[in-house]
VOGU-3710 file (C-alpha; in Angstrom, 3 decimals, decimal comma):
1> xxxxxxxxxx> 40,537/318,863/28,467  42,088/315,444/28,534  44,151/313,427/25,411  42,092/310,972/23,717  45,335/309,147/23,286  47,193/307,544/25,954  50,819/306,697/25,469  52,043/303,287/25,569  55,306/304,044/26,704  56,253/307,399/28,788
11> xxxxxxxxxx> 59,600/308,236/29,180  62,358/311,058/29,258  65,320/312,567/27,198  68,480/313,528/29,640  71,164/315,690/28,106  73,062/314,804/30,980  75,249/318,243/31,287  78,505/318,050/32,645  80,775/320,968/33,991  84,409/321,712/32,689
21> xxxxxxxxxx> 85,684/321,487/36,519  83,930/318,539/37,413  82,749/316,524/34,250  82,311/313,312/36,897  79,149/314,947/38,792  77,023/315,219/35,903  77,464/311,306/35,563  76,558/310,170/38,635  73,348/312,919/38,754  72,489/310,963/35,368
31> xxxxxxxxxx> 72,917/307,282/37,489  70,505/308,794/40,318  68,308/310,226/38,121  67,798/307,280/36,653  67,384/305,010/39,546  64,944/307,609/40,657  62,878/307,274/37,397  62,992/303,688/37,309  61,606/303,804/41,138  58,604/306,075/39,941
41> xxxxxxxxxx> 58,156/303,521/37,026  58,667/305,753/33,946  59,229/303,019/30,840  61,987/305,009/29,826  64,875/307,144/30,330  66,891/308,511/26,972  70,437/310,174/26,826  71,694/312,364/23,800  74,993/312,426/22,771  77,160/315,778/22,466
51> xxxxxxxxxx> 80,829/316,278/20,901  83,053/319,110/21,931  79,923/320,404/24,258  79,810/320,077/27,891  77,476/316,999/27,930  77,668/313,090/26,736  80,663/312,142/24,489  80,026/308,171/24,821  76,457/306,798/25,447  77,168/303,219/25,775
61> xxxxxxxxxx> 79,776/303,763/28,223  77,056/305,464/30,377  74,508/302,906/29,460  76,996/299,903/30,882  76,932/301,667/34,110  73,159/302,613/34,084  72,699/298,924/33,276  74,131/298,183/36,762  72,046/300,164/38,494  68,685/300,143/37,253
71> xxxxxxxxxx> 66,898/296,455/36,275  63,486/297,705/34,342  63,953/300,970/32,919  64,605/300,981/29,071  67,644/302,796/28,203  67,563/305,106/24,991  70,076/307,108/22,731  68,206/310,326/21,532  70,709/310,289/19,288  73,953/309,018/18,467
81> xxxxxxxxxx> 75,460/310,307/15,234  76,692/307,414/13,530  78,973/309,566/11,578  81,289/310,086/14,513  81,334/306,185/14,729  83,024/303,319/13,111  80,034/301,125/12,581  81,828/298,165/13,774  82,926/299,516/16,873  79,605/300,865/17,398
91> xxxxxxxxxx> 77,998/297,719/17,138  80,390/296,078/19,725  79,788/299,108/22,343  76,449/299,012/21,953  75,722/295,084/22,347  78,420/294,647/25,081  75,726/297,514/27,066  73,022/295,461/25,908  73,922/292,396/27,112  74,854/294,000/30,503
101> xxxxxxxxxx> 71,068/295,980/30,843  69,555/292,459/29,817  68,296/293,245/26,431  66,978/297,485/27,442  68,691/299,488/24,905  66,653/301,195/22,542  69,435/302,909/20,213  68,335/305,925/18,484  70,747/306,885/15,666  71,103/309,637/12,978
111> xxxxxxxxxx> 73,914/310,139/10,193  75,262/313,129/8,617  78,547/313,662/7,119  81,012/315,851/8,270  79,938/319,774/9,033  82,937/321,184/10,521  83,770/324,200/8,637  87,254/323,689/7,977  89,067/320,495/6,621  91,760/320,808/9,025
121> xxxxxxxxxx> 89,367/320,112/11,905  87,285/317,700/10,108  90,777/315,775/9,660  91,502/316,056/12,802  88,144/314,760/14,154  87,396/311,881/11,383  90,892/311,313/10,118  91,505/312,274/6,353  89,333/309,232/5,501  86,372/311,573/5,738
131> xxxxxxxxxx> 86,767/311,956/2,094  85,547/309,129/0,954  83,388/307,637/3,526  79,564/306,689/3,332  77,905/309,074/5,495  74,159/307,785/3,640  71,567/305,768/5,500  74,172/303,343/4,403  75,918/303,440/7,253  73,369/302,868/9,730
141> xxxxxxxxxx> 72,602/299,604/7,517  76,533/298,586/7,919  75,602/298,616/11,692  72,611/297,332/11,902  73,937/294,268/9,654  76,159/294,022/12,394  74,125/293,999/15,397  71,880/291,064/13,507  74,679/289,083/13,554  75,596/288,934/9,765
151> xxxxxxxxxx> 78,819/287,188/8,906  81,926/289,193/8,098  84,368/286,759/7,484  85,632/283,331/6,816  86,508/281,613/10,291  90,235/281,139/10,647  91,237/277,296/11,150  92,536/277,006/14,441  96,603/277,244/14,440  97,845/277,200/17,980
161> xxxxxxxxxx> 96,750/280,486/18,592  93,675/282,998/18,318  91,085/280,699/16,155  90,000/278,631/19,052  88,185/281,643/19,842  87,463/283,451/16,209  84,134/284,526/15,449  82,967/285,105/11,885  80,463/287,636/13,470  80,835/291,253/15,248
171> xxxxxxxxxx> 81,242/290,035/18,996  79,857/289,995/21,817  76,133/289,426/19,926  73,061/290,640/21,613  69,912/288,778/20,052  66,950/291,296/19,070  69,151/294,193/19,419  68,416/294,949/15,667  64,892/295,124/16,037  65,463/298,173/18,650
181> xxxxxxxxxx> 67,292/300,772/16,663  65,392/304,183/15,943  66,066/306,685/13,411  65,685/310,032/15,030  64,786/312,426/11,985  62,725/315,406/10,901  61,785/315,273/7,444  59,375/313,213/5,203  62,672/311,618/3,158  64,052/310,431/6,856
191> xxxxxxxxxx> 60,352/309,334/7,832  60,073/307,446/4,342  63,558/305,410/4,766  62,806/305,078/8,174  59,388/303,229/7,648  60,851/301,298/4,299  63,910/299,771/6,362  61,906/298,781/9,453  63,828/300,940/11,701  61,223/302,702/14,911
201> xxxxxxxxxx> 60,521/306,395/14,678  61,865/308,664/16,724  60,836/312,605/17,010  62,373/315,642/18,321  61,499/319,607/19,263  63,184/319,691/16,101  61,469/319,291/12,896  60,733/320,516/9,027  58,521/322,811/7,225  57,561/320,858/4,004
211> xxxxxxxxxx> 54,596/321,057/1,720  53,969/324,582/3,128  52,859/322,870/6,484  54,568/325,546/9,477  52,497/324,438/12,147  54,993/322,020/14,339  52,531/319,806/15,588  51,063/319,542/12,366  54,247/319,073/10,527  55,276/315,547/12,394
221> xxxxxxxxxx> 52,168/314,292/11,904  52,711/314,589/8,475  55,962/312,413/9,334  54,149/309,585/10,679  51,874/309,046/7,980  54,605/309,512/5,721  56,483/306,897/8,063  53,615/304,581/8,229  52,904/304,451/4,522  56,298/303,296/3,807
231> xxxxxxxxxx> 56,344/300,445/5,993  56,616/297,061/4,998  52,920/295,495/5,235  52,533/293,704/8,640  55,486/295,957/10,365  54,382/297,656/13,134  57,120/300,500/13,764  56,947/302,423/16,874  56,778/306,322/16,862  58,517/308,212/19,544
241> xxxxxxxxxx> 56,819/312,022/19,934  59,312/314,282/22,411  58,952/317,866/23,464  60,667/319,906/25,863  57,463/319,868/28,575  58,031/321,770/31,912  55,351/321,520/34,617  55,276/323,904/37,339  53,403/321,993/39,792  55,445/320,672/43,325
251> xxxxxxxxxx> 57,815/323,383/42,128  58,676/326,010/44,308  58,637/329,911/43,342  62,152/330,121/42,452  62,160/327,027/40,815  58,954/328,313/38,849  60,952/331,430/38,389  63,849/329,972/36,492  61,896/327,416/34,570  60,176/330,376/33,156
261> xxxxxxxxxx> 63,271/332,168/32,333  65,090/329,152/30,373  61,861/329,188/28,449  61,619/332,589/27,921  65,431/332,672/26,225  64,810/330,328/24,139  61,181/331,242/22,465  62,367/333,839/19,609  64,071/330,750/18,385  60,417/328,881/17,572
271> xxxxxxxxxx> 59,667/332,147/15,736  61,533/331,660/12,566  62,476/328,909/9,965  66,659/328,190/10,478  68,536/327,786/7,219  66,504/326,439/4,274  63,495/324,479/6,457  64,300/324,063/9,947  61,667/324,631/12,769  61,802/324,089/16,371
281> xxxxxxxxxx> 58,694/323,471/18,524  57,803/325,560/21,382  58,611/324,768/25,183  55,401/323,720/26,963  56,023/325,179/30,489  52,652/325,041/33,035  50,359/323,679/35,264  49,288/320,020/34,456  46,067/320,222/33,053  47,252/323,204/30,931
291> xxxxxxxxxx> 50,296/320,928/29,996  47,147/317,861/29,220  45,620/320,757/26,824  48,858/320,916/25,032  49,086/317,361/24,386  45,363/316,569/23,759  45,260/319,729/20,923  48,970/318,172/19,041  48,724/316,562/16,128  51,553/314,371/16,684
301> xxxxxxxxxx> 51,278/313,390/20,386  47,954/312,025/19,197  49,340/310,227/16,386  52,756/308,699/18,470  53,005/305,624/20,308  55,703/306,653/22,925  55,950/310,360/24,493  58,705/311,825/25,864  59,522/314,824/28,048  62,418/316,473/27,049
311> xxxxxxxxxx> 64,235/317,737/30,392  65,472/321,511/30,497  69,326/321,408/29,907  70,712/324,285/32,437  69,049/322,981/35,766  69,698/321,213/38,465  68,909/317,391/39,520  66,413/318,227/42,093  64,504/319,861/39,448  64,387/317,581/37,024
321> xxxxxxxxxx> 63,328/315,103/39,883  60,549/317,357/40,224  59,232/317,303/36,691  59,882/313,533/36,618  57,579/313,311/39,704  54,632/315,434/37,634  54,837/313,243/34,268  54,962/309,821/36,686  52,627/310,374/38,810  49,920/313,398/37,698
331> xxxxxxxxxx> 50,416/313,852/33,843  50,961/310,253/33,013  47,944/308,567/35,084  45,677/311,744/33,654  46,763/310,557/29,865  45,846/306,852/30,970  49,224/305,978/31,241  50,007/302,980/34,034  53,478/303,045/35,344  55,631/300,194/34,875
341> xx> 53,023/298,234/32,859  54,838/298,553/29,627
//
């Protein structure tokens, strides 16, 4: 069995895991590993963001240097949680990597306030100020406001000093960055805002049970109509569909081996609702046309625009070159994908 849907983008997701010993490796794998996607001609390559974990504290640093080694391949945040940011400074990060990739980022936010579960670290991490900040979509307006290009301020008269080079705007400004940002999200209210506000759509292996609908699959498809609906008549939102997807083909035995061990620790997870309506999707581990089955029977693959393959955290480069090999140059062509047309 084949989709009936082919993607128009196909890309990745990269945790890009670092070690406590030597943080600096699992950098430069992330810089090969995308130079090696970009030479395959994947449309994408997407980087998540991770605080106080052994992975990706600053995105847009990475992306700067990413930008200098790659020319075509879009460069995503899957996501960064704006409330960790100042909006302002956010906006300046992310356009200065903009301007350096030529106009690639694809910035995929999320907010939340703080969840640490004592006030002495939440001080600590978000200064006492954490009180009384917006931690609402609001914030993610603030910054988008800012990457547009909206004026802030008055400009200064020039006085001998420092106005001859005032701007009334956040600076540097990166034009149609705006028009890039994604709100990653897992619920119909998210979906709703997201598709009101003209923001793209992007989807994890990380979802919600709502309306009594427990079937994953199922459940974000709900999400895109949802999203959809809400849009603005004659705005044509993208929708982002990512799974953790591990073929097994051009893999060797061992390699087979401890794909199907990661998988295997982490399926009683998919079994259960977390907290009050979380679900998580299962890993998709197999051959390629078992892996085509998968995506041809979801509900939301064949609702998306862009797929993703979400690459297994606790493995090595040459292994994740291997699965980028599969979706580039078996899966993709087989969904009526054509690399580097998009």
């Amino acid at each position: 069995m084949t989709a009936t849907r082919a993607p128009e983008r196909l890309g990745f997701i990269h945790l890009v895991p670092t070690s406590r010993n030597n943080p600096r490796q699992g950098l430069e794998d992330a810089i090969e590993l995308f130079k090696f996607a970009e030479e395959l001609g994947l449309d994408s390559g997407w980087i998540r963001t991770r605080h106080m974990q052994y992975g990706l504290a600053s995105p847009a640093v990475l992306q700067g240097a990413l930008a200098q080694h790659t020319e075509r391949i879009r460069l995503g945040n899957a996501v960064i949680p704006v409330g960790y940011e100042n909006p302002f400074r956010l906006a300046e990060d992310l356009a200065t990597a903009d301007l350096l990739a030529g106009g690639r980022l694809e910035p995929g936010l999320s907010v939340h306030g703080p969840r640490y579960p004592s006030d002495e670290l939440n001080d600590l991490v978000y200064d006492s100020g954490w009180r009384e900040e917006d931690y609402t979509y609001g914030r993610i307006e603030r910054l988008r406001s800012f990457l547009r290009g909206d004026q802030v301020r008055e400009k200064p008269p020039y006085i001998g000093f420092g106005g001859d080079v005032d701007s009334e705007r956040v600076e540097p400004h990166s034009p149609g960055l705006h028009e890039r940002l994604w709100y990653g999200g897992g619920s119909l209210r998210s979906a709703e805002w997201a598709g009101a506000n003209r923001f793209n759509w992007l989807m994890s292996n990380i979802s919600s049970t709502e309306n009594g609908v427990r079937e994953f699959g199922l459940a974000q498809k709900q999400q895109i109509d949802t999203y959809h609906a809400a849009a603005p008549e004659g705005y044509a939102g993208r929708v982002s569909v990512a799974r953790v997807i591990v073929p097994t083909d051009g893999a060797t035995d061992h390699q087979i081996a401890r794909y199907r061990e990661y998988v295997e620790g982490r399926t009683p997870r998919t079994k259960r609702i977390h907290g009050e309506n979380t679900i998580i999707a299962m890993d998709v581990l197999g051959s390629m046309d078992e892996i085509l089955e998968f995506i041809a029977a979801d509900a939301a693959f064949q609702s998306g625009d862009d797929y993703l393959f979400e690459l297994p955290f606790e493995l090595e480069l040459d292994e994740w070159k291997q699965m980028l090999t599969q979706l580039a140059t078996r899966i993709g062509p087989a969904l009526g994908w054509e690399p580097g047309k998009a």
